[in-house]
N, C-alpha and C positions, 0 to 999 in steps of 0.2 A: 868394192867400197868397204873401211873398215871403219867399225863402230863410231869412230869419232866425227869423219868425211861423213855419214848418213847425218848424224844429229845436227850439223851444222847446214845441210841442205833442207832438213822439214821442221827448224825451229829456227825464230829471229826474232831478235830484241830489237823492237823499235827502228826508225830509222833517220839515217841521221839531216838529211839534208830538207831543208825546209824555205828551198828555193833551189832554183838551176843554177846561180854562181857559185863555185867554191866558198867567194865570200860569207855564204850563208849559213855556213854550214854552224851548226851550236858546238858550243865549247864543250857541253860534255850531251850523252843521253840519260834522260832522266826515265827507268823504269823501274817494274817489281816483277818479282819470282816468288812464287810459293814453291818449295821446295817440297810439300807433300804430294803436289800435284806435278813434277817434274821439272829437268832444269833446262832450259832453252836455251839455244846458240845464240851469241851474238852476231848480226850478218856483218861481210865485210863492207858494203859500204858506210860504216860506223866506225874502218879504221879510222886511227890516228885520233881519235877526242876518246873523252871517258867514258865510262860506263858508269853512271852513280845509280846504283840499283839498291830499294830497298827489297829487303828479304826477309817472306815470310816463311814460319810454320804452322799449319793448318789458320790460315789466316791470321795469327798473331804475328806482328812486328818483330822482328829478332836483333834487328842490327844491319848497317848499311854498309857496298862493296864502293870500291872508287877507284876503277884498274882499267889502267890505257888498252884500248882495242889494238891488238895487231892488224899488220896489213891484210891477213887474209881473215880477219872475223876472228873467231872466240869458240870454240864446240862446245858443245853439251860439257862432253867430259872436262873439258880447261876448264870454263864457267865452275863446276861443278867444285874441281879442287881449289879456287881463287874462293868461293863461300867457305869451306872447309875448312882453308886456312886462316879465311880473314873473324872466324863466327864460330870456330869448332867451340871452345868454352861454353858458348850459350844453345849450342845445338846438343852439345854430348847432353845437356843437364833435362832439354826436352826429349832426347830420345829414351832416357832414361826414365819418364816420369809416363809416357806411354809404353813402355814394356820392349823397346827395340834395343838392339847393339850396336852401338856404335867403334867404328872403329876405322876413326878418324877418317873416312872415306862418305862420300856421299851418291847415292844411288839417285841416275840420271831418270828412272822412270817411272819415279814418284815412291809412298811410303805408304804401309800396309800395317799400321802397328795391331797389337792383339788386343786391349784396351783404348777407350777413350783418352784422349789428353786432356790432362787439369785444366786447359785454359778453357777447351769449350766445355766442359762440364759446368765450370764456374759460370761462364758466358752465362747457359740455360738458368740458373740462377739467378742472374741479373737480367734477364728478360722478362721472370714474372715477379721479381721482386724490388727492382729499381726504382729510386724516387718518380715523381713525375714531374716532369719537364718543359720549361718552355725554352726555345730553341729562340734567341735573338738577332736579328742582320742588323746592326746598323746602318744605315746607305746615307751617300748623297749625290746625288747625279751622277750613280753611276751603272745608268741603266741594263746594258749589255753585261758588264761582270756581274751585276747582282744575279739577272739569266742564268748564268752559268750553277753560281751557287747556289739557288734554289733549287735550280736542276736535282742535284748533289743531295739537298737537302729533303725532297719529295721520294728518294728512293731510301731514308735510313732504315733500317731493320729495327729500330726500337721502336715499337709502338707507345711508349709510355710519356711519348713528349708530341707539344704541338710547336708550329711555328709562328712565330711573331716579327713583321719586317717592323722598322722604325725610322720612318722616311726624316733625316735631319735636316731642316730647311731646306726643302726642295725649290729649285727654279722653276719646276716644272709639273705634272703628273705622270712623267716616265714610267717612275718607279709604281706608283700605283698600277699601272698599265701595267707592269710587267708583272706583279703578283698575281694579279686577275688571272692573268696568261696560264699563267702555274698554276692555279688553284682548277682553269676550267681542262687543262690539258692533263692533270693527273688528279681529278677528280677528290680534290683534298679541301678541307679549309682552311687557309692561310689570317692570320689576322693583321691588320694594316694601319699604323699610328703613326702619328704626327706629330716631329717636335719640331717647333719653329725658332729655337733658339739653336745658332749654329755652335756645335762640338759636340766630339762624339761619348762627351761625360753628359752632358744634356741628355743626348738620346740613350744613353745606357739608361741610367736611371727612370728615364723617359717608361723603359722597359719593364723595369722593375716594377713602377705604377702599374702598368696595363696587363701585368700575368700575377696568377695567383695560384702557382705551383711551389713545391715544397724547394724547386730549384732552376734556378736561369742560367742558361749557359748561352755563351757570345760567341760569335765565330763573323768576321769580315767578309765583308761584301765581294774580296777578291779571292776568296779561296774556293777550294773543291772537295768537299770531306767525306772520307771511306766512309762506304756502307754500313760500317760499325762503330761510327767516329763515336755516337750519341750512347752507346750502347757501353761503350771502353770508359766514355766519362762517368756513366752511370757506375761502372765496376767500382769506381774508386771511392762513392759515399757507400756500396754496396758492403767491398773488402775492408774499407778503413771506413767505419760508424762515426768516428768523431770527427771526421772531415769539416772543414767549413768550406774547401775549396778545394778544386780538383781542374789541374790545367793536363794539357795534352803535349802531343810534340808539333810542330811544323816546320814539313819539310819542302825542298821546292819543286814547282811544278812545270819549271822547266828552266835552263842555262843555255842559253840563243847566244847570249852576248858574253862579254869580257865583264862589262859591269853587272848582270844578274850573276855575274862567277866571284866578281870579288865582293857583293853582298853577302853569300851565301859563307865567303870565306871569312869573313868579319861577325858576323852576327848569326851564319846558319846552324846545321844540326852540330858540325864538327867543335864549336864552340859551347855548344850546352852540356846537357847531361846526358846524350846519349839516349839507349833502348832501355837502361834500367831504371825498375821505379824506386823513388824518392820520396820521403816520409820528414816534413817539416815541420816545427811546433818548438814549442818553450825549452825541451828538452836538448832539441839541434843548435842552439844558440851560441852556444860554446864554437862548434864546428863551423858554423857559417851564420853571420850576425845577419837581422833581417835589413839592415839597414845597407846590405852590400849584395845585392842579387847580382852575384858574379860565380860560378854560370847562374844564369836565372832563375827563379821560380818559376816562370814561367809567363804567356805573353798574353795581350789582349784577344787575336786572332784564334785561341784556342784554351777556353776557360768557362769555368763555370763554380759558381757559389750556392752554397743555400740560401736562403732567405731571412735568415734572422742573422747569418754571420755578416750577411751587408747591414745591418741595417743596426749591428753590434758597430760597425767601423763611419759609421754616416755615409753608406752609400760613395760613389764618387766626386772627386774633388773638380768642380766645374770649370776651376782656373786651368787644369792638363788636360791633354788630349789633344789629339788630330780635330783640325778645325777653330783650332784656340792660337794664341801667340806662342804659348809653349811647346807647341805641337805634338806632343809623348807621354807618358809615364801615365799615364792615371791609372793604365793596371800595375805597373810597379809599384804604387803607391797604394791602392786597395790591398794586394797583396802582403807588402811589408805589414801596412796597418793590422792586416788579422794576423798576422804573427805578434807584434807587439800586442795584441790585445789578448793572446792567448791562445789564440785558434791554431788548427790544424793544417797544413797544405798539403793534397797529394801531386806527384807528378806521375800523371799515367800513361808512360808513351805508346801506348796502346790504341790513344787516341788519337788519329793520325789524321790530317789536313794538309791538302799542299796549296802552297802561299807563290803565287805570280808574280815575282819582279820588276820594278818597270823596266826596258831592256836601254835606256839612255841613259849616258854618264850624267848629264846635266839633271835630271833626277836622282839619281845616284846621290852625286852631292850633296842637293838639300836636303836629302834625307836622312843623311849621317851629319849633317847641322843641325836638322832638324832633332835626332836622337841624341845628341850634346846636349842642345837645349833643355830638350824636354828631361836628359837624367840629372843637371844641376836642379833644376827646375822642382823635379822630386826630392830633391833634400831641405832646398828653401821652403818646402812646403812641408816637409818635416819638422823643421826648425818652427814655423811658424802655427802650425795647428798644434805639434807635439813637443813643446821646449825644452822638456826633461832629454830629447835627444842628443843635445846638444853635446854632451861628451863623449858618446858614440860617435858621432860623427866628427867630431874632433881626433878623436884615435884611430877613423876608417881613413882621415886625410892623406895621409902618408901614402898607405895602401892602395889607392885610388890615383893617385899620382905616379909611383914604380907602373903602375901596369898600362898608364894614359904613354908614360915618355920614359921609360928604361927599357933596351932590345932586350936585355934580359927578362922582361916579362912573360908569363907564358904567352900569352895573346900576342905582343908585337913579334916573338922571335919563332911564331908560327908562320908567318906572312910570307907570302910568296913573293919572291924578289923584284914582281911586277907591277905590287900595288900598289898604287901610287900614293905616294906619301901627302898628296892633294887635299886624299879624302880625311885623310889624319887631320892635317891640318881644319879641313873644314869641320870636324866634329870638337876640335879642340875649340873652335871659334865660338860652335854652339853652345858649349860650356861655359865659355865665359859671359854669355849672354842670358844664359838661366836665370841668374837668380833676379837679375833688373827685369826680365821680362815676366815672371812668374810675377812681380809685384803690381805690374801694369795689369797683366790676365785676371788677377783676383780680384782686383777694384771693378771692371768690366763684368765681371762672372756676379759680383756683387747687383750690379746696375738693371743686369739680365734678370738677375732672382726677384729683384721687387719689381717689377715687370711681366708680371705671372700671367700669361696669355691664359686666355680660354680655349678648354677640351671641346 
């Protein structure tokens, strides 16, 4: 048996079927490699769909593969040259910065460098010297995913942050129940609040009231976040001091369906900014105006602020958000806001979270209507707290429109010849419905505010 036939019989990536009919099988496999600690075979029963693996070096995030499985599986050694090819640029610069040679070749059983790497030296740094944290869920009845992400959440390696769920008019006591759960199974204390006003800009803020850390970071009730998620966000008020905000990457956490494929294809990582970090503030404005997060700043699901740069921008806007008629943007919108007030943004894809799908087209839909919505939604709300915007957004119009309806754009003449031009239409619809229904949401948000329940 030679070299390649062994690593392909005592390593395997995931695997693919997730039922006994063919039917079931997922559109791609969703795993990772650390490449310090060796490179594993793909098996063959994962031909035929993808492999979307992200790839680490000594645990830091590098950069993602996305390369069809042959029929008979993937070896060590294949694997090994498809990272090398598809990552060499950002691996030679790590091999280089631990004292190894690179040359263009990647070693199947694992890395031995003679030095530390920069990243975890930095890491140890940011472990005893990172802000302190409170970690935010917002929920609403969603007892079982919240489970999961607590899970997630109960094993982070930064000790310098606590958690804070913020149950959003619950039906129930589920979610209570399930914190408990988590608090007496991993022996931690969790804390548990309650906003009875539905949208998830009520209970963010909600959050902001009930912690008294130097910094609040968010992350969704449906995600799953690396052991270092907490730790990577900390790096970025850590390496960049004048931060007011520091979002992460997310990616997904798993492609079952056609429709979690053409989510991921429309709005996932291949659409954003990638593994490298990104430094935003009054000086980048020139390059990418705040009032056009294309690719994004970054997203509600993985973010976090300090405390005074919210509270520089009023907090969030209670007319956006999931759970409101606008149904989106309220982090677009806090975001944009600290950059027009001056503030700093980092993007530290370091901080990695994977974000669950729903796997039905009929969800699918509403929620690239629902994402129309909610991004006209964010400029009428622009227009209307910030007026001075008004000729930015006048001169983003054009540019907003090429890249909504000309194939020419880079976003629509990426699209794969199968997705359905449906979902277009359906977030084009949401747009048009933005800025009537942000007016309806603000009078309502209004109604809500003088209505100030008791803590």
């Amino acid at each position: 048996m030679d070299r390649c036939e062994h690593a392909a019989s005592t390593a395997i990536i995931g695997s693919c079927a997730i039922g006994p009919e063919e039917a079931t099988r997922p559109i791609a496999v969703v795993a990772e490699c650390d490449v310090a600690e060796g490179i594993p075979a793909i098996a063959a029963s994962c031909a035929g769909v993808r492999a979307l693996v992200l790839v680490r070096m000594f645990s830091e995030p590098v950069g993602m593969t996305a390369e069809l499985v042959p029929a008979d599986g993937m070896c060590s050694d294949d694997f090994a040259r498809v990272i090398a090819r598809e990552l060499g640029p950002q691996l030679r610069e790590r091999f280089v910065e631990c004292g190894l040679t690179w040359d263009e070749e990647l070693p199947v059983g694992g890395l031995h460098p003679p030095r530390t790497p920069r990243f975890l030296a930095s890491r140890e740094r940011v472990m005893r010297e990172g802000p302190l944290m409170t970690i935010a869920v917002c929920t609403r009845d969603r007892p079982e995913s919240l489970a999961v992400t607590l899970e997630t959440l109960s094993v982070q390696e930064y000790q310098r942050a606590r958690i804070l769920v913020v149950d959003n008019a619950p039906s129930d006591d589920r979610a209570r129940q399930v914190v408990l759960a988590a608090a007496r199974k991993h022996d931690l204390d969790f804390d548990y609040v309650t906003e009875p006003r539905p949208g998830l800009s009520w209970a963010r803020n909600r959050a902001i009231e009930a912690s008294d850390t130097e910094v609040i970071a968010f992350v969704d009730d449906d995600e799953r976040c690396d052991r270092w998620w907490a730790a990577e966000l900390a790096r970025g008020f850590v390496e960049i001091p004048g931060a007011g905000a520091v979002t992460g990457v997310i990616v997904p956490g798993e492609l079952a369906t056609e429709s979690q494929a053409w989510f991921e294809e429309y709005f996932g990582i291949r659409t954003g900014r990638g593994f490298a970090r990104a430094v935003f503030s009054p000086e980048t404005a020139r390059r990418q105006s705040p009032l056009y997060p294309r690719p994004p700043f970054g997203a509600g699901g993985n973010m976090a602020f300090r405390r005074d740069a919210l509270d520089q921008i009023g907090r969030f806007d209670c007319a956006l958000g999931a759970g409101t008629m606008t149904q989106g943007c309220e982090d677009t919108a806090a975001l944009s806001a600290l950059l027009l007030e001056g503030g700093t943004i980092v993007y530290q894809p370091t901080a990695v979270v994977r974000h669950y799908y729903g796997r039905d087209y009929a969800a699918l839909r509403r929620q690239l209507r629902g994402y129309g919505r909610g991004l006209t939604s964010f400029y009428t709300s622009m227009l209307v707290r910030r007026p001075s915007c008004v000729a930015e957004l006048l001169r983003l119009g054009g540019q907003g429109a090429r890249g909504q309806f000309s194939r020419r754009s880079q976003r629509l003449s990426e699209l794969s010849e199968d997705f359905p031009r449906d979902l277009l239409r359906a977030n084009f619809v949401g747009r048009l419905q933005g800025p009537f229904t942000y007016a309806a949401a603000r009078l309502h948000a209004q109604r809500l505010g003088r209505a100030v329940p008791r803590r």
